[in-house]
C-alpha positions as CSV (number, residue, x, y, z in Angstrom):
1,X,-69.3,-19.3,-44.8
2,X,-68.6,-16.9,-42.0
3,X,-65.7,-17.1,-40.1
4,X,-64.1,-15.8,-36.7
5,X,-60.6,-14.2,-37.8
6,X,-57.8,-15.1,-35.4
7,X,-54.6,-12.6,-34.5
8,X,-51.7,-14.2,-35.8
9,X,-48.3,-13.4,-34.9
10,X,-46.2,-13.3,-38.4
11,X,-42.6,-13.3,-38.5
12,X,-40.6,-12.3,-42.1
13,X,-37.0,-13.0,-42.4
14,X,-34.7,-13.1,-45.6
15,X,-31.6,-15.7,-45.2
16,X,-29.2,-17.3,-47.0
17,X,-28.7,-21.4,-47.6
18,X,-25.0,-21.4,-46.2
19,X,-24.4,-24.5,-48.7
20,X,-25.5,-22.6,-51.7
21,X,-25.9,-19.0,-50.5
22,X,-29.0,-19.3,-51.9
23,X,-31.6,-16.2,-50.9
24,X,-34.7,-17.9,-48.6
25,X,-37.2,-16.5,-47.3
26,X,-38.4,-17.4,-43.9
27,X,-42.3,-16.5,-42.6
28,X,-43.3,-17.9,-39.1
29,X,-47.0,-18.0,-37.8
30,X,-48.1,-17.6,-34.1
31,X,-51.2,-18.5,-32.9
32,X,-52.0,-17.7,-29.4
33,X,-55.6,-16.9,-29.3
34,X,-55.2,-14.3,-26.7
35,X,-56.2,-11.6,-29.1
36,X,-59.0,-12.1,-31.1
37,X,-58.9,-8.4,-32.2
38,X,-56.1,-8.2,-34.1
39,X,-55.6,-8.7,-38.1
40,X,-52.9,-9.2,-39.7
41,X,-52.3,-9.5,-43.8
42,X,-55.3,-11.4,-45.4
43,X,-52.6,-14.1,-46.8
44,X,-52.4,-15.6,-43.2
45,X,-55.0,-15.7,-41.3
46,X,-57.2,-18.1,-38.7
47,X,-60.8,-19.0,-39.2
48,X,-63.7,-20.7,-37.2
49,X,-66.8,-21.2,-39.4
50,X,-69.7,-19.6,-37.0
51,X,-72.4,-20.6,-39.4
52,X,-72.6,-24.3,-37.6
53,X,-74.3,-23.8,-34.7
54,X,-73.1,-27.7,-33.9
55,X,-69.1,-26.1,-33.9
56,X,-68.1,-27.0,-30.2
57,X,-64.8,-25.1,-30.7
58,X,-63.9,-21.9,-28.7
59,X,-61.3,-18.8,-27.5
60,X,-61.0,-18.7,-24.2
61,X,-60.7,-19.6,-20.5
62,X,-61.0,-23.3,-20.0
63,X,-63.2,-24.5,-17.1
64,X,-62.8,-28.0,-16.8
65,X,-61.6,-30.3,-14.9
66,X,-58.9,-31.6,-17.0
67,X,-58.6,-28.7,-19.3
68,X,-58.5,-26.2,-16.5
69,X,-55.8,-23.6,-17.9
70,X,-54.4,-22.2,-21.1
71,X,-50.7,-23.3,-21.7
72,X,-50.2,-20.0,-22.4
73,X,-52.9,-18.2,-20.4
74,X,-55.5,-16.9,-20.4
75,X,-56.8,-18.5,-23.8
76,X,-56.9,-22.0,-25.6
77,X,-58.9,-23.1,-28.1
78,X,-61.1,-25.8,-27.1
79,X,-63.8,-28.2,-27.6
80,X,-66.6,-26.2,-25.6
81,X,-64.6,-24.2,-22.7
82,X,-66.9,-25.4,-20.1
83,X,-69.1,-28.5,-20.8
84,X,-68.1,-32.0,-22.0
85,X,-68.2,-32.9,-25.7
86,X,-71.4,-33.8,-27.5
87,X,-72.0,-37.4,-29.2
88,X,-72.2,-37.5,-33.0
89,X,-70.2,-33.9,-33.4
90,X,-67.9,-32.7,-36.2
91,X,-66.1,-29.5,-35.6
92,X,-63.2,-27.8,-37.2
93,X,-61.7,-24.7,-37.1
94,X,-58.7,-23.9,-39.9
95,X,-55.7,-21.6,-40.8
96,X,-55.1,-20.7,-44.8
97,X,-51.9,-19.0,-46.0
98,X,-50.2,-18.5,-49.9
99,X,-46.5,-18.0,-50.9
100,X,-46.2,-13.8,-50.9
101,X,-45.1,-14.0,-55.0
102,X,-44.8,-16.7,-57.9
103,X,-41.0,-16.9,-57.8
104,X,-40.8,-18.2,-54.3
105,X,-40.6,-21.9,-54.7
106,X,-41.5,-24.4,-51.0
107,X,-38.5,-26.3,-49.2
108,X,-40.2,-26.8,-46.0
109,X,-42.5,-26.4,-43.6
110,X,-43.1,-27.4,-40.0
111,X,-46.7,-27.2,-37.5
112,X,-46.0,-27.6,-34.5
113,X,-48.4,-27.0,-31.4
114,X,-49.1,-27.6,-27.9
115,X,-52.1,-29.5,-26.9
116,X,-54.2,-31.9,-24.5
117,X,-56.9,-34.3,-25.2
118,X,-59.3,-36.4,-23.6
119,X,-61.3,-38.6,-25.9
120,X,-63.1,-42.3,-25.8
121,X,-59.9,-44.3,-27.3
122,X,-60.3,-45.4,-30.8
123,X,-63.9,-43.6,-31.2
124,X,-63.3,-40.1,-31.1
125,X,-60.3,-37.9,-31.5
126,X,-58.9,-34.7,-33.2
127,X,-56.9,-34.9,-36.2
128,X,-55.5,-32.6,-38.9
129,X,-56.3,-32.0,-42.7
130,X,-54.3,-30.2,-45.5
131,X,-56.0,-28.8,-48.7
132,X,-53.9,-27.1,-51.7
133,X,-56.9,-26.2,-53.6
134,X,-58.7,-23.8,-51.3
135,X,-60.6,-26.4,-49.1
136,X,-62.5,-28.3,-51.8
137,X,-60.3,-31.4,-51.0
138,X,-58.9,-32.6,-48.0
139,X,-56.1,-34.8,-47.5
140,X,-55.1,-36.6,-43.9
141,X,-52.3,-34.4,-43.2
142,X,-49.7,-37.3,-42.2
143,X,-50.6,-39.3,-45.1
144,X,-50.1,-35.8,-47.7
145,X,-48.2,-36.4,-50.7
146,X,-47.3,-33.4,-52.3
147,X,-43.8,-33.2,-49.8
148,X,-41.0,-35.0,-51.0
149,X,-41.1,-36.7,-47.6
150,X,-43.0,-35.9,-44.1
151,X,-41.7,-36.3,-40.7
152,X,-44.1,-37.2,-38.2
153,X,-42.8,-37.5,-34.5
154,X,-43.9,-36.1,-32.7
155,X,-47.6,-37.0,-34.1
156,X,-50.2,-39.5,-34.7
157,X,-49.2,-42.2,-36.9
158,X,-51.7,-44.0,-39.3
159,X,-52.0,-46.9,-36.5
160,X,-53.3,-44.6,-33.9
161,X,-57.0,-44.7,-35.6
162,X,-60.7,-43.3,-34.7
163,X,-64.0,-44.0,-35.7
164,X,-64.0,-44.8,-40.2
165,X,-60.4,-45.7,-39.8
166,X,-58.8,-42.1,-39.2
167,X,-55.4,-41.6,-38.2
168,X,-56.1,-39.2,-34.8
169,X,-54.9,-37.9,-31.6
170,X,-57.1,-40.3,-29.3
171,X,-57.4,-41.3,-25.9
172,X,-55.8,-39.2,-23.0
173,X,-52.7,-37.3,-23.0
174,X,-50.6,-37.3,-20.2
175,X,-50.9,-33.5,-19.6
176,X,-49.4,-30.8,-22.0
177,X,-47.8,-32.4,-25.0
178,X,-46.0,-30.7,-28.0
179,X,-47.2,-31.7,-31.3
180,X,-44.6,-31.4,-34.5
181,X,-44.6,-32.5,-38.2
182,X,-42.7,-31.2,-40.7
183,X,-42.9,-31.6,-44.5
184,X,-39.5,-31.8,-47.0
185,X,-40.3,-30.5,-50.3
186,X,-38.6,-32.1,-53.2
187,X,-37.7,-29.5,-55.7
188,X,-39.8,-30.9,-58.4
189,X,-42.7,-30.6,-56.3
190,X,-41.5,-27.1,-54.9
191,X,-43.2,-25.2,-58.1
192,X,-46.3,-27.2,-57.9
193,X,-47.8,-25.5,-54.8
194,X,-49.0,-21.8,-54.3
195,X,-51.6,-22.2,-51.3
196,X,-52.3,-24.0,-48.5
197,X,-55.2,-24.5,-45.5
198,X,-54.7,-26.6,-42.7
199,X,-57.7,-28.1,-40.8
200,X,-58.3,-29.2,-37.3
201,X,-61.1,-31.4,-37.0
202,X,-62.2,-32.8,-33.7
203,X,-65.3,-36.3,-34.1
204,X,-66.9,-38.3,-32.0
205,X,-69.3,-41.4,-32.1
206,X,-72.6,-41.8,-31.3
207,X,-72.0,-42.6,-27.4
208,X,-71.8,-39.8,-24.6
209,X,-68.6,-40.9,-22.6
210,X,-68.5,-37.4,-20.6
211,X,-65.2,-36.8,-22.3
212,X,-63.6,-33.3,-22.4
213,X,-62.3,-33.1,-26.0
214,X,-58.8,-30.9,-27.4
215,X,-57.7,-28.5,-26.0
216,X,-54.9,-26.9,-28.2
217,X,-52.3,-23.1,-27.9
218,X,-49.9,-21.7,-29.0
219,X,-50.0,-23.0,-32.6
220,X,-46.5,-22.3,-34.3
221,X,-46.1,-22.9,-38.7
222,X,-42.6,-22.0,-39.9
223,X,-42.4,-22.0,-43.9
224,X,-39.2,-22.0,-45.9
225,X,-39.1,-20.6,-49.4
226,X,-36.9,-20.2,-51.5
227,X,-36.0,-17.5,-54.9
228,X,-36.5,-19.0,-57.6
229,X,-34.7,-16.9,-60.9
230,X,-37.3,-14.3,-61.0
231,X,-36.1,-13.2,-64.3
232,X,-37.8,-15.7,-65.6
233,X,-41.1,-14.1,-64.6
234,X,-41.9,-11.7,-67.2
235,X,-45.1,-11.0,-66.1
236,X,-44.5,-10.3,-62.5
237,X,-44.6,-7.0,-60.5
238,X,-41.5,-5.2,-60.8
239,X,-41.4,-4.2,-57.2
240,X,-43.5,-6.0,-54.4
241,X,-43.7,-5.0,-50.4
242,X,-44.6,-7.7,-48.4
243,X,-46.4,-7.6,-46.4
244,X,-48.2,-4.1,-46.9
245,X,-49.5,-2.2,-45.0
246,X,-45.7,-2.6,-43.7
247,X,-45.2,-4.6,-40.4
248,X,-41.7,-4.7,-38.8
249,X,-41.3,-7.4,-40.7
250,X,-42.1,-6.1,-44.0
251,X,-39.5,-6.5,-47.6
252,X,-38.8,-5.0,-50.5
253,X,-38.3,-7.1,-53.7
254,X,-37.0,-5.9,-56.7
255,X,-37.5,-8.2,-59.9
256,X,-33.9,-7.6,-60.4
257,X,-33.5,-9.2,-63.8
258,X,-30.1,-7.3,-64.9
259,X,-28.6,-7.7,-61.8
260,X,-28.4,-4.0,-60.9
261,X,-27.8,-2.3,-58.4
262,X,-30.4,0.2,-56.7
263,X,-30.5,3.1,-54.2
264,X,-34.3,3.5,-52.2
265,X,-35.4,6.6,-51.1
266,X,-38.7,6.7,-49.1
267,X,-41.0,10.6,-48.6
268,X,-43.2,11.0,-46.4
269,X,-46.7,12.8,-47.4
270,X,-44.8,16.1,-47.0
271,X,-42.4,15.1,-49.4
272,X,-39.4,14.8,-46.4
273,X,-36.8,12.5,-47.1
274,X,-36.9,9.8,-44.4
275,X,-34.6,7.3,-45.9
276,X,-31.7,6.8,-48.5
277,X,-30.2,3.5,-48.6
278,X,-28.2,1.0,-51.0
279,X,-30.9,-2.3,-51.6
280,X,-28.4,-5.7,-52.3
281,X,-29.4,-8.3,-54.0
282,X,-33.1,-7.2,-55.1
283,X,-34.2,-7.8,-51.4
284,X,-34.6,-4.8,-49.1
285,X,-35.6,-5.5,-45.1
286,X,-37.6,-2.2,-44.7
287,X,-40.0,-3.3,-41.8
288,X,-36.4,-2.7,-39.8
289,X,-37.3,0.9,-39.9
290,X,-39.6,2.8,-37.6
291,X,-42.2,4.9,-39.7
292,X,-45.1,7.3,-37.8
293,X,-48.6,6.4,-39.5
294,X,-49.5,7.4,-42.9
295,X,-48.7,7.2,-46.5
296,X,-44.9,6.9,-47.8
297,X,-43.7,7.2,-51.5
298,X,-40.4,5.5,-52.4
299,X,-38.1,5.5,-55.3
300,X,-36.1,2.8,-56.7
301,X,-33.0,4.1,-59.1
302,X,-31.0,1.8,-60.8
303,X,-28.3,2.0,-63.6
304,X,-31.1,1.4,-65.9
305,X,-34.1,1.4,-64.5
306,X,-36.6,3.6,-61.6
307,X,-39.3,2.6,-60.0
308,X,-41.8,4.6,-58.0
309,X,-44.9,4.3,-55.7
310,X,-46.0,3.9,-52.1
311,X,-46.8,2.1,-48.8
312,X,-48.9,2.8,-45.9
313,X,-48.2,2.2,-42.2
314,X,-50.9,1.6,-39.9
């Protein structure tokens, strides 16, 4: 299928659990829809499938009556930016995204959005889907699983049904409402999970009620990972920059198996020495420095072990 990408706003962060001063990783997601131009690394990303001509959703201005601005103007994503929505229509647009290495394990992860919606009641509505196998199954995102437990509010529940007995956003919202779930990952279930798309989908029946639809911005998903022992991954890259091409959020990680201790050096093309600095703990922030364009080499010395290559900045 073809798809319209989406610029996403991505966020990087390393932390520490204070209980357990436990290395996490922290990646947020913005969605705003006000750039449509923009790419960011092909492991997040935001899709509408342009091959179904019956897709009703689009980027940009709303002119409606009801859905007459952006919450976060100009754009939205609506449910046909002008016109009411069709009878007998089932459109969708979706957001994929997979943990940055193996030894990063889930703990949780929150969607959260701002939307409005105008729908017959208990005919047609919006909803969300969750698929961990790429999109070939889909699961009712409130009703998913795989999280050791889901918290809902503020959300649809599984009374607030649509046509075939689907748990939906239906009816009419009073105005602009904030939309928030967020999944707890046990930590047996942490390892089982290495990708993930989310689905919007938006229905209706076979009656014409001259309903506007969903409107929905500024889309927010906040993941928590955490380091597994990554000595335990033999087979792993010894040195990974996430995300690369670097971003100002981009890290270095070190499968630090003997618990050395490194120095990083980073050339430019000319060879110039642009950086020399201790990395602690296997992670190193370096999206915290401001590089020019182009093609950097770097070099990892431990006690025991170097490591070499390069990263570009765009």
């Amino acid at each position: 299928m073809k798809y319209l990408i989406i610029s996403v706003l991505l966020f990087v962060a390393i932390i520490r659990c204070i209980s357990q001063n436990v290395p996490m990783l922290l990646i947020q997601m913005g969605y705003s829809f006000d750039d449509i131009n923009i790419m960011w690394p092909d492991t997040y990303y935001c899709e509408i499938d342009t091959l179904n001509v019956n897709n009703i959703w689009q980027i940009g201005i709303p002119n409606k009556q009801y859905f007459n601005s952006a919450f976060s103007v100009p754009n939205a994503i609506v449910t046909d930016l002008n016109y009411t929505y069709p009878p007998n229509n089932h459109s969708t647009f979706q957001f994929s995204f997979k943990k940055p290495a193996p030894y990063f394990n889930w703990i949780n992860m929150r969607l959260q959005f701002i939307h409005k919606f105008d729908t017959d009641s208990l005919y047609d509505g919006g909803y969300v889907e969750i698929s961990y196998d790429g999109g070939q199954t889909w699961t009712n995102i409130i009703n998913d699983t795989n999280p050791g437990g889901i918290n809902t509010a503020p959300f649809y529940s599984a009374n607030d049904t649509i046509i075939g007995g689907i748990p939906a956003f239906t009816g009419r919202s009073n105005n602009w409402q904030v939309a928030s779930l967020m999944s707890l990952w046990s930590y047996e279930n942490s390892f089982t999970v290495d990708s993930c798309v989310i689905r919007f989908n938006f229905i209706s029946d076979s009656i014409d009620n001259g309903r506007e639809g969903w409107m929905i911005d500024d889309i927010w998903f906040e993941v928590y990972y955490y380091f597994d022992d990554i000595s335990e991954y033999n087979d792993m890259k010894e040195v990974t920059i996430f995300p690369n091409p670097l971003t100002e959020t981009s890290v270095f990680i070190i499968n630090n198996r003997n618990k050395e201790k490194y120095y990083i050096i980073i050339y430019d093309a000319l060879g110039i020495e642009m950086l020399h600095s201790v990395v602690n703990d296997g992670y190193f922030q370096i999206g915290r420095y401001k590089f020019d364009k182009g093609v950097y080499f770097y070099k990892l010395i431990g006690d025991e072990r170097k490591y070499s290559g390069r990263f570009m900045v765009k």
